[in-house]
ROMAR-726396 format. One record per residue: residue number from 1; x, y, z of N, C-alpha, C, O, CB in turn. Coordinates in Angstrom, 3 decimals, decimal comma, m for minus. Glycine has a CB too. Layout:
N
(NUM (X Y Z) (X Y Z) (X Y Z) (X Y Z) (X Y Z))
...
This chain:
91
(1 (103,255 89,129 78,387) (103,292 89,500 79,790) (104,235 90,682 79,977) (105,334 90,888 79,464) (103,729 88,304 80,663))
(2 (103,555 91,379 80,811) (104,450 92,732 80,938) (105,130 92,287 82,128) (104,728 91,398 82,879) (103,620 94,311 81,136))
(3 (106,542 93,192 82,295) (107,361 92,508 83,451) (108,090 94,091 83,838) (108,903 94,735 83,175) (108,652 90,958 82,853))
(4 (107,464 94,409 85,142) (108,185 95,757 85,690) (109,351 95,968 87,065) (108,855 95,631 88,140) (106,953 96,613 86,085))
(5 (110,321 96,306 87,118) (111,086 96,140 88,214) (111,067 97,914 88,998) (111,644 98,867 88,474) (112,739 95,447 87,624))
(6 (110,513 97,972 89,916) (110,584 99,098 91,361) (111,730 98,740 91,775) (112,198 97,632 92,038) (109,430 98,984 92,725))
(7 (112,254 100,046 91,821) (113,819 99,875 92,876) (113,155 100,337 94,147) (112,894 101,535 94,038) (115,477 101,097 92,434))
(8 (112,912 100,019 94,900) (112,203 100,843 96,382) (113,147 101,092 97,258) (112,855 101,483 98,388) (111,085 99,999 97,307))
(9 (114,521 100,886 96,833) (115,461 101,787 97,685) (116,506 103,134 97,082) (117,578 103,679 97,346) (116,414 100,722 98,306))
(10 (115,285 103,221 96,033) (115,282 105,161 95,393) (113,464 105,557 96,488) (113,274 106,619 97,081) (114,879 105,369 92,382))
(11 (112,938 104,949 96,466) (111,610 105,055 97,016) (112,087 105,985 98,595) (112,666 105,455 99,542) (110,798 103,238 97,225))
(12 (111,662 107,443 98,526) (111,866 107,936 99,916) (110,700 108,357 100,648) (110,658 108,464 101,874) (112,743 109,019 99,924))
(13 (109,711 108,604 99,812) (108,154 108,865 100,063) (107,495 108,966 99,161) (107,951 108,965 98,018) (107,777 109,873 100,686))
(14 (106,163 109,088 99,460) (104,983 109,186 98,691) (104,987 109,602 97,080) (104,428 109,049 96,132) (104,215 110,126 99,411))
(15 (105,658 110,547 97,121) (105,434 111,128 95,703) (106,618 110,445 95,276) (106,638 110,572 94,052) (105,377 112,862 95,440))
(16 (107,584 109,806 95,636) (108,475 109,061 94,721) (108,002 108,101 94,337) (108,157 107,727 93,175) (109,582 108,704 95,114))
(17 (107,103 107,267 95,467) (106,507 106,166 95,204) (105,693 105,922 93,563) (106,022 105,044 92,766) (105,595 106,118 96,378))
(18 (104,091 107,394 93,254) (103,806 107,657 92,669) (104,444 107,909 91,064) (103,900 107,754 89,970) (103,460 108,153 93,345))
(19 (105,831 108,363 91,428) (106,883 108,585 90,442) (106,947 107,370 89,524) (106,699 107,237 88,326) (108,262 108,843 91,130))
(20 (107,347 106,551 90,442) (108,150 105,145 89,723) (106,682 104,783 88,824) (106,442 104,527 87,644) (108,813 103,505 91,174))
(21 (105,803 104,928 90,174) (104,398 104,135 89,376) (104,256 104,570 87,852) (104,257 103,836 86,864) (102,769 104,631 90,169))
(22 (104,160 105,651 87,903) (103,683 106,094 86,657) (104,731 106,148 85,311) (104,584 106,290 84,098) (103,154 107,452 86,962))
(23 (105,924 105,942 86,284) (106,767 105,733 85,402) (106,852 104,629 84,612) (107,217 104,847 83,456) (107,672 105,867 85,859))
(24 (106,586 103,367 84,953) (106,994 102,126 84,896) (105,513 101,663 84,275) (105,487 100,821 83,377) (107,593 101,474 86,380))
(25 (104,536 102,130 84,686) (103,245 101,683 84,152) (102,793 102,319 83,647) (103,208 103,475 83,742) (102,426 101,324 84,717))
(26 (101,408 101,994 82,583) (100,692 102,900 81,422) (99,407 103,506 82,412) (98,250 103,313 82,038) (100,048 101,805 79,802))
(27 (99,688 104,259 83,713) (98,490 104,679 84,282) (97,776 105,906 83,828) (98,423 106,945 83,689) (98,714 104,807 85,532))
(28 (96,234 105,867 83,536) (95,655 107,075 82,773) (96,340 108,333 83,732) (96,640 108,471 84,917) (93,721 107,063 82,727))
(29 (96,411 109,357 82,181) (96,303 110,590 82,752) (95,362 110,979 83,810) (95,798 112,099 84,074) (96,120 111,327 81,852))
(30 (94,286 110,781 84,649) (93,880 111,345 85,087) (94,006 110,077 86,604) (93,110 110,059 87,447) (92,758 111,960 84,259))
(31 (94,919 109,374 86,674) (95,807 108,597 87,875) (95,303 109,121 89,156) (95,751 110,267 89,120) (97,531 108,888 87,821))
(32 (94,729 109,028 90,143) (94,581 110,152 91,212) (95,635 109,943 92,445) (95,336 110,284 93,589) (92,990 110,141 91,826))
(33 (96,781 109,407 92,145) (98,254 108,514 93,255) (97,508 108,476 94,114) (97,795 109,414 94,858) (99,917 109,247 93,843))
(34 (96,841 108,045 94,420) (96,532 107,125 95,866) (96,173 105,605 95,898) (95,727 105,154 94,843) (95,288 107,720 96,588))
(35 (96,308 104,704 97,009) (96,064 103,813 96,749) (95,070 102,718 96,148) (95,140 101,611 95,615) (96,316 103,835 97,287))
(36 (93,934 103,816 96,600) (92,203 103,321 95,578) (92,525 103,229 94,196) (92,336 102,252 93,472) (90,703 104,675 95,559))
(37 (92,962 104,180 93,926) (93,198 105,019 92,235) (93,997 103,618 91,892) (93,536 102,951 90,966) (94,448 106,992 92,044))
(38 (95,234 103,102 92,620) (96,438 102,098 92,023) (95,464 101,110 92,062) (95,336 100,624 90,938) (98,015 101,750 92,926))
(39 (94,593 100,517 93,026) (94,358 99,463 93,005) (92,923 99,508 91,200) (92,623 98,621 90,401) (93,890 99,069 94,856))
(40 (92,588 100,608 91,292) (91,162 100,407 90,161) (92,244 100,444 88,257) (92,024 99,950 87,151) (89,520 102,567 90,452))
(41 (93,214 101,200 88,772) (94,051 101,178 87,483) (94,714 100,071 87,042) (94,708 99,659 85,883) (94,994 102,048 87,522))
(42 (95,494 99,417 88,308) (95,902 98,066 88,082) (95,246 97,410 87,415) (95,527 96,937 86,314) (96,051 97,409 88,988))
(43 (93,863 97,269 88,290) (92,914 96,040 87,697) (92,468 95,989 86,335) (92,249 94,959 85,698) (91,657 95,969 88,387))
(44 (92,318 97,473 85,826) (91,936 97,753 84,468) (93,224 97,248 83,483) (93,035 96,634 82,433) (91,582 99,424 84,326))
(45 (94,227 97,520 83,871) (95,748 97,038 83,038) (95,864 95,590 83,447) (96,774 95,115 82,767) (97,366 97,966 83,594))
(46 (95,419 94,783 84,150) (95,748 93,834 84,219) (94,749 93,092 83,303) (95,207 91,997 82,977) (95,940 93,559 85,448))
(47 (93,713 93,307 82,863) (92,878 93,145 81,681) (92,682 92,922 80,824) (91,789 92,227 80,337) (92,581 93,456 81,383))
(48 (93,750 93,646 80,275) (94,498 93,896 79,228) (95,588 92,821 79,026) (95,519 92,052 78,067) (95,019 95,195 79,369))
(49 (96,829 92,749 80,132) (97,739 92,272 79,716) (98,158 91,469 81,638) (98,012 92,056 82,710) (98,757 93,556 78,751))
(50 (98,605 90,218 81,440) (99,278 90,056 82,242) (100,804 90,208 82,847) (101,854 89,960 82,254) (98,963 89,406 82,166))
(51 (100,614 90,733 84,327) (102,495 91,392 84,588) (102,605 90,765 86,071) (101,935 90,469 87,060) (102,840 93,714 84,663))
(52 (104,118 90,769 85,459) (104,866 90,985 87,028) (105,461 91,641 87,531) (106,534 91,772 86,942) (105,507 90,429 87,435))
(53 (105,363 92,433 88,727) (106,159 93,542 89,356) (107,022 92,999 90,238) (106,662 92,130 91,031) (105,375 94,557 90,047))
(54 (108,372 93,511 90,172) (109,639 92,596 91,232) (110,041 94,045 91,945) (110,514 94,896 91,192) (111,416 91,573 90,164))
(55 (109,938 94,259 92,855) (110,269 95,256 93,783) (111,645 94,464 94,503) (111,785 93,417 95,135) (108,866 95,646 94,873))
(56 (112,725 95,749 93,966) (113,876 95,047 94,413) (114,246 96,700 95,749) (114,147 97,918 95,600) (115,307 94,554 92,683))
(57 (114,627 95,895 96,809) (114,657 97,007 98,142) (113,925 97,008 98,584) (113,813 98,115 99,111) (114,783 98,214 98,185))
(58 (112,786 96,137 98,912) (111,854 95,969 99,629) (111,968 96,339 101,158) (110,952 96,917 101,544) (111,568 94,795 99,401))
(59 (112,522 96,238 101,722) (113,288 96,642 103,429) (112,853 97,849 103,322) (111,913 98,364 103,927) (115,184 96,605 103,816))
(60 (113,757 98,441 102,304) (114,203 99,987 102,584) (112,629 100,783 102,155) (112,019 101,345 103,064) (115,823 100,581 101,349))
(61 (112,104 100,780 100,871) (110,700 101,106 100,941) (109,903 100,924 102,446) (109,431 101,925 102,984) (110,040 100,191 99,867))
(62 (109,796 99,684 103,035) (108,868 99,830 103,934) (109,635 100,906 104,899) (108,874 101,731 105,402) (108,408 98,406 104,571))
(63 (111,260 101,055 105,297) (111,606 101,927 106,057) (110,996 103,444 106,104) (110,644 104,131 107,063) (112,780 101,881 105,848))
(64 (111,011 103,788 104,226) (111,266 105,047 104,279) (109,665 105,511 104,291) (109,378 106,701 104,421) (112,282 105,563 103,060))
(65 (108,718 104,557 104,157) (107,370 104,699 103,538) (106,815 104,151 104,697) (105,685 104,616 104,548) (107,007 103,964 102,083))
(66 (106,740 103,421 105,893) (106,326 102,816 106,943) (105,092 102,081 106,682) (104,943 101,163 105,874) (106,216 103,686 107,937))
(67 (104,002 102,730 107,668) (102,469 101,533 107,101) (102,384 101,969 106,136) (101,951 101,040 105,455) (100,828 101,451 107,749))
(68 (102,566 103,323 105,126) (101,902 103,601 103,839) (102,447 102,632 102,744) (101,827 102,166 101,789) (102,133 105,116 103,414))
(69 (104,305 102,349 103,251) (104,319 101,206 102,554) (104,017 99,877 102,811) (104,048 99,090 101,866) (105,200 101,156 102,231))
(70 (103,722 99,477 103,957) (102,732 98,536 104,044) (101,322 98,093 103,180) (101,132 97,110 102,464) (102,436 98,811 105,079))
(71 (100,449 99,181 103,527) (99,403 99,146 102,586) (99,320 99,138 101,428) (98,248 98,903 100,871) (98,836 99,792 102,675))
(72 (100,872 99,492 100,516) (100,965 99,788 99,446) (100,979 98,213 99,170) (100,143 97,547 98,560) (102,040 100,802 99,075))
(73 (101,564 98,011 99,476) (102,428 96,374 99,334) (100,814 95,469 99,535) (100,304 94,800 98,636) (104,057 95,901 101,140))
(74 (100,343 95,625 100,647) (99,118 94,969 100,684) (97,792 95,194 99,481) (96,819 94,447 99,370) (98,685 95,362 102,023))
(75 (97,942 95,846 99,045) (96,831 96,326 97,979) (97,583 95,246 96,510) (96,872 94,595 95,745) (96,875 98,600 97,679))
(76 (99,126 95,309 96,427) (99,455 94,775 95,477) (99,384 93,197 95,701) (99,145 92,371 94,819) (100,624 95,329 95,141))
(77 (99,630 92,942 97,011) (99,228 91,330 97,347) (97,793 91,028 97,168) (97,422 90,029 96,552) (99,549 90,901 98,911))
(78 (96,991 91,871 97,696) (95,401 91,341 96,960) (95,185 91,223 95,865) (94,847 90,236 95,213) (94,327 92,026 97,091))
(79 (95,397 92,388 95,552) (95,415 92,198 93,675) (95,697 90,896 93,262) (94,919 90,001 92,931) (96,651 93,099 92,815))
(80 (96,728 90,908 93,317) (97,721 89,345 93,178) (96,649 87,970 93,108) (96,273 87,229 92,199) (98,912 89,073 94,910))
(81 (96,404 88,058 94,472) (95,271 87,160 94,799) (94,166 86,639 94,195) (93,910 85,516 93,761) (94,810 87,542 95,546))
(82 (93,342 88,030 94,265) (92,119 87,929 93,614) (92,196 87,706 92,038) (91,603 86,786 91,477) (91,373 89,144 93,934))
(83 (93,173 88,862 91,232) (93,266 88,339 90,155) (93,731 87,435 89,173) (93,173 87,132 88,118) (93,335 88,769 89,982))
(84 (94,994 86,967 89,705) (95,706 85,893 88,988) (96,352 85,830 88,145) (96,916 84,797 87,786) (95,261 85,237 88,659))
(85 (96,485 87,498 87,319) (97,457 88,051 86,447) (98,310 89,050 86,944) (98,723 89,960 86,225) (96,880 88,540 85,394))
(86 (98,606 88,928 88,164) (99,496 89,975 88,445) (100,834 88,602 89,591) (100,533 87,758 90,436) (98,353 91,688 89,514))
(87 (101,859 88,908 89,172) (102,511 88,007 89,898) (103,439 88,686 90,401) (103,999 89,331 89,514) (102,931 86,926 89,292))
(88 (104,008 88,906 91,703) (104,919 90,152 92,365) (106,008 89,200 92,717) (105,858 87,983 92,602) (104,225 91,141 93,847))
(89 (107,350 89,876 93,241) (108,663 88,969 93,653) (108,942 90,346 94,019) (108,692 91,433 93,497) (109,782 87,922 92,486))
(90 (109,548 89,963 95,098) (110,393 90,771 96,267) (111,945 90,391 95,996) (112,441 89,393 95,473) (109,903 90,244 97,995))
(91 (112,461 91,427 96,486) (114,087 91,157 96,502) (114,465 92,440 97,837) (115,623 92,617 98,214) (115,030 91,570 94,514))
């Protein structure tokens, strides 16, 4: 099981967001950072291997990121859902 920690209170916008992502995860080179792109890449890595992502600063992400971090967060809770190898924790 892969196990990744997001600080989301380095998270100030969009392209930081993208940052961490790609940082922290094996997303193909050709990644398109948006949220479609995270959700079809996830699913393909989760396939592979089961993970958990712990987003620690959760507050402050949704501050600095508003609904985009909303939706972000919501795409990773479906995931969650539907697939059953992805297990998230907030801090």
């Amino acid at each position: 099981m892969r196990y990744v920690i997001l600080n989301g209170s380095a998270i100030t916008d969009r392209k930081m967001l993208y940052d961490a992502l790609e940082a922290h995860l094996d997303l193909p080179d050709y990644f398109g950072r948006n949220l479609d792109a995270l959700d079809d890449a996830l699913y393909d890595l989760l396939l592979a291997q089961p993970m958990t992502i712990e987003i620690e600063g959760t507050e402050t992400l949704l501050h600095s990121l508003g609904r985009y971090g909303e939706t972000f967060l919501r795409v990773l809770d479906r995931l969650a859902k539907e697939n059953g190898r992805l297990t998230l924790a907030f801090r």
